[in-house]
C-alpha positions in Angstrom: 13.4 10.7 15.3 12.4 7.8 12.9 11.8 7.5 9.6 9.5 5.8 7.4 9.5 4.2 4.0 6.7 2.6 1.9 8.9 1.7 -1.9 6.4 0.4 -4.0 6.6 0.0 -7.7 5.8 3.2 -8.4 6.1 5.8 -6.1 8.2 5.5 -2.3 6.0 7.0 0.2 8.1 8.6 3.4 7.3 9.8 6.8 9.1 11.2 9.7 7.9 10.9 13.3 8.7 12.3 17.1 9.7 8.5 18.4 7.3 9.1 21.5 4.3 10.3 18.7 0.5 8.0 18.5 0.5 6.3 15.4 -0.5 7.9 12.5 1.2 11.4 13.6 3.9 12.3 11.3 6.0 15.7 11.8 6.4 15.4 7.8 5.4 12.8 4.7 5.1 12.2 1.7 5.2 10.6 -1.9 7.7 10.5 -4.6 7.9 8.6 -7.9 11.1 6.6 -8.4 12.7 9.2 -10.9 12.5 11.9 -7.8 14.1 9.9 -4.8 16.6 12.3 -4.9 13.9 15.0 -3.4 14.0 12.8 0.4 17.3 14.6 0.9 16.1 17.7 1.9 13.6 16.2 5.0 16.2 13.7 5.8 18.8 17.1 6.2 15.9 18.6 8.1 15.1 16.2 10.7 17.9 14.0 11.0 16.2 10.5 12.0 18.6 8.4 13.8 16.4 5.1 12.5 14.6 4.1 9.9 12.4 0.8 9.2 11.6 0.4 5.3 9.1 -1.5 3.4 10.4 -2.2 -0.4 9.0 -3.9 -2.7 10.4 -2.5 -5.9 13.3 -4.6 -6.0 17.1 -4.9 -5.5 17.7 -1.5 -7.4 15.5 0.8 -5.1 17.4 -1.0 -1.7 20.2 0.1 -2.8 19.9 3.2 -3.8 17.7 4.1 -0.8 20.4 2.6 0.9 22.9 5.1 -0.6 20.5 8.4 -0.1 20.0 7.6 3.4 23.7 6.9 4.7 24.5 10.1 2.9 22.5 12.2 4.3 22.2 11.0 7.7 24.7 11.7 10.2 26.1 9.5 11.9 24.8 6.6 10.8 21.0 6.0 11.4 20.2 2.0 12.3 18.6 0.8 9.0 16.2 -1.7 9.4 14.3 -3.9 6.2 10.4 -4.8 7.4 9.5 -8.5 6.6 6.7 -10.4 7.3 6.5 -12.3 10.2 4.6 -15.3 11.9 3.3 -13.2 14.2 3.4 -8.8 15.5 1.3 -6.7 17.0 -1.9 -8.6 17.6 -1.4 -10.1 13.7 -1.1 -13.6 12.8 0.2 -15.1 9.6 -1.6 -18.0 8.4 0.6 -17.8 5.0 1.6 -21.5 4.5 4.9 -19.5 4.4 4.8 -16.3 6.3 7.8 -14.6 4.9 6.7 -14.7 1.2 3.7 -12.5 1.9 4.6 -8.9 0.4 5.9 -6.7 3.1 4.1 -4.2 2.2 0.5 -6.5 2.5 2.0 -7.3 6.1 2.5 -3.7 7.2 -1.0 -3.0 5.8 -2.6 -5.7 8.0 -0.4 -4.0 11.2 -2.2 -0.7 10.1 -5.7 -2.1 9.2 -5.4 -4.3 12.8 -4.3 -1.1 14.8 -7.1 1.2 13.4 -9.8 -1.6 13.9 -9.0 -4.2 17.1 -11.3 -6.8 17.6 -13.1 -6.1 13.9 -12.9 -8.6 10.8 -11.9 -6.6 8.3 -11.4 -6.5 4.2 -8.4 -4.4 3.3 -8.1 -3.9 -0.6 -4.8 -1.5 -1.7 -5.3 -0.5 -5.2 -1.7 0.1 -6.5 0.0 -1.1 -9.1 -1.1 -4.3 -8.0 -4.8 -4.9 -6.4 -4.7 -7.0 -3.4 -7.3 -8.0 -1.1 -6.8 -9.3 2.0 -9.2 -10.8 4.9 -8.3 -10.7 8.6 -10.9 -12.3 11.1 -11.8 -10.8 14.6 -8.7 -12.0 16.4 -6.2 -11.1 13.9 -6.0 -14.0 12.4 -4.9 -13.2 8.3 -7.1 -15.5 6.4 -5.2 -15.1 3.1 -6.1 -13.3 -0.3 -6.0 -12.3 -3.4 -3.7 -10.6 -6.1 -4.8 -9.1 -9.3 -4.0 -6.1 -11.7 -4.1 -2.7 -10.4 -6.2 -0.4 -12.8 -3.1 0.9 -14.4 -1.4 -2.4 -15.7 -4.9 -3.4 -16.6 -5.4 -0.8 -18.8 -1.6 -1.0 -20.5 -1.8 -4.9 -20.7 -4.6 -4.0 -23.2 -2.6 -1.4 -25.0 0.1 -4.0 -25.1 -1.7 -7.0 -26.1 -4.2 -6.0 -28.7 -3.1 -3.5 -31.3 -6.4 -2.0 -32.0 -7.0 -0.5 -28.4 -4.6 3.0 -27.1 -2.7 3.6 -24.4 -5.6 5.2 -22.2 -5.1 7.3 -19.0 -6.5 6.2 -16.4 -10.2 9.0 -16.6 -13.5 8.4 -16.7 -16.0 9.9 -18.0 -18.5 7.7 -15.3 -20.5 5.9 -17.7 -20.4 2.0 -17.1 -21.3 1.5 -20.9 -18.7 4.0 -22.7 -20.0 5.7 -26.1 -15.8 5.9 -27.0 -12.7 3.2 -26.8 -11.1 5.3 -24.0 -13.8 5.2 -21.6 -14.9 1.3 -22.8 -10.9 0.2 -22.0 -11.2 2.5 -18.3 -14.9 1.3 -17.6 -13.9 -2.0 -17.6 -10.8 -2.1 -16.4 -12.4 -0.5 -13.2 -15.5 -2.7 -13.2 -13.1 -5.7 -13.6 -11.3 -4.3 -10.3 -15.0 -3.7 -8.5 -16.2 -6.8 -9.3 -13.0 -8.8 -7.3 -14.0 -6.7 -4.3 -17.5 -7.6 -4.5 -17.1 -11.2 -4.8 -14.4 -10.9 -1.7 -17.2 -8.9 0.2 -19.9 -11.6 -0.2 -17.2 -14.2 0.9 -17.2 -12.1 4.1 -19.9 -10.2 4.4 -19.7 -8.9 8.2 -15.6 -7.4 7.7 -15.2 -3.4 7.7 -14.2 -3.0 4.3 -11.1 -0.8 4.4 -9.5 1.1 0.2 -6.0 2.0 0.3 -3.7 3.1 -2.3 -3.3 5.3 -5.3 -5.6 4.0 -7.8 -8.6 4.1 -4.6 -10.2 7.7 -5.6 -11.0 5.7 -9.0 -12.7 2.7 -7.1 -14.1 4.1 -4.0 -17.3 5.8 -6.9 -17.3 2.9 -8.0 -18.4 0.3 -4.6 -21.2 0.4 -2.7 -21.1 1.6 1.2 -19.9 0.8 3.7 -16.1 0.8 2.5 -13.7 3.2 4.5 -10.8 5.2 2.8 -8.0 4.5 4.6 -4.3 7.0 3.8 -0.8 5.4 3.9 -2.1 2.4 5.2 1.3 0.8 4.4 3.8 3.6 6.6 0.8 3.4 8.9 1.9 0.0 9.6 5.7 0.4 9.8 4.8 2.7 12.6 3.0 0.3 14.6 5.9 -2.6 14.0 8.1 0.2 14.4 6.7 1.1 18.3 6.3 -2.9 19.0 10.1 -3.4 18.2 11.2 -0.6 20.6 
C-alpha cells in the first residue's frame, strides 16, 4: 500500500493507493488544513501503507511533524521517502539552471500534467497560495515559469498594506467593475491572476492549458476556453514518480 502527501502552505492533501493501481486511482484521499493533520491518523490506521513518498513545501515544521504522525501510526515502520526535483523522471526534463531549486510540488505537477497529456505542449497554472505557471514543450522539455500571488495573499496583501481597504473573502459577486470595495478588492485581485495566464497563453499559444489548485473554481469563470480542470495534480504526480521509482 502507498501513501501519498501533497503539504502545501495551506492545506496537506493525502492519498492512499493499491501499489499495482493506474495512476490517478486512489482507495482513499483527501485534504486537510494544517490545524487538522491530526485527522490522517485514522486512514493511516485503516490501510496501513508500508511507504510513503511526500511532497512539502510548508517548511521544516510540517516535516516534522508529518514525520512524527506517520511513524506513530504505522507499523512497522513504512520507508519514508521526501520527493525532490530532479534533472530528469518520467519522460520530464528540467531545464531549471538549477533543477533542485524548482518547488517540488511544481515538479510533481509537471510528472502529472506530462502523464495525463504525452507528446502535448502544455500550460499548467496551480492556483494556491501561490500562482504558478509553468510551460512544458512536446517532448517534455520544462521551459520555465512564472511565480505570482495566489488570489488569497493578493487580496490580504491589500488588507495589510493600505489601511482604507478590509480584509475581504475571497467571493464574487461576478461583476468585473464592482459597485462595493469587497467586490472591487476580489475583481481585481482575480483579473490580476487572469491576466498573467493570458499573457503566458499568447507566449504559447498551441499548449493544452491545464488549472489546478484550490483557488481554480474562482479562475476557471474567469478564462476563456480551452483550459482543462485538472484535481490533485500535485499527488497525481507523486504517483507517477512513485511507480517509476519502483
Amino acid at each position: 500500500m502507498l501513501l501519498l502527501i501533497d503539504a502545501g502552505n495551506t492545506r496537506v492533501k493525502w492519498a492512499i493507493a493499491d501499489e499495482a493501481a493506474p495512476i490517478g486511482s486512489w482507495l482513499a484521499s483527501g485534504a486537510l488544513f494544517h490545524a487538522e493533520l491530526d485527522l490522517l491518523a485514522e486512514p493511516l490506521k485503516q490501510y496501513q501503507p508500508k511507504r510513503a513518498l511526500l511532497s512539502n513545501v510548508a517548511g521544516k515544521v510540517m516535516r516534522a511533524r508529518l514525520e512524527t504522525l506517520l511513524l506513530e501510526h504505522l507499523a512497522p515502520t513504512p520507508a519514508l521517502t521526501w520527493f525532490r526535483s530532479r534533472a530528469q523522471q518520467a519522460g520530464v526534463v528540467n531545464s531549471y539552471r538549477d533543477p533542485a531549486q524548482l518547488g517540488c510540488d511544481r515538479f510533481a505537477s509537471l510528472l502529472g500534467a506530462r502523464s495525463l497529456f504525452d507528446q502535448q505542449p502544455l500550460l499548467i497554472v496551480t492556483a494556491g497560495t501561490a500562482t504558478t505557471i509553468d510551460a512544458l514543450d512536446t517532448s517534455g522539455h520544462f521551459l520555465g515559469g512564472m511565480i505570482l500571488p495566489g488570489l488569497g495573499t493578493m487580496t490580504q496583501s491589500l488588507a495589510l498594506s493600505a489601511a482604507q481597504l478590509p480584509q475581504v473573502e475571497t467571493q464574487w459577486a461576478g461583476a468585473q467593475f464592482a459597485d462595493n470595495t469587497s467586490d472591487a478588492i476580489v475583481s481585481g485581485c482575480i483579473q490580476a491572476q487572469v491576466g498573467a495566464i493570458m499573457q503566458a497563453r499568447a507566449q504559447l499559444p498551441d499548449a493544452h492549458c491545464l488549472l489546478s489548485g484550490g483557488a481554480a473554481h474562482y479562475l476557471l469563470p474567469c478564462l476563456p476556453p480551452p483550459i482543462e480542470l485538472v484535481e490533485q495534480l500535485v499527488l497525481r504526480g507523486l504517483h507517477v514518480a512513485a511507480l517509476s521509482e519502483s
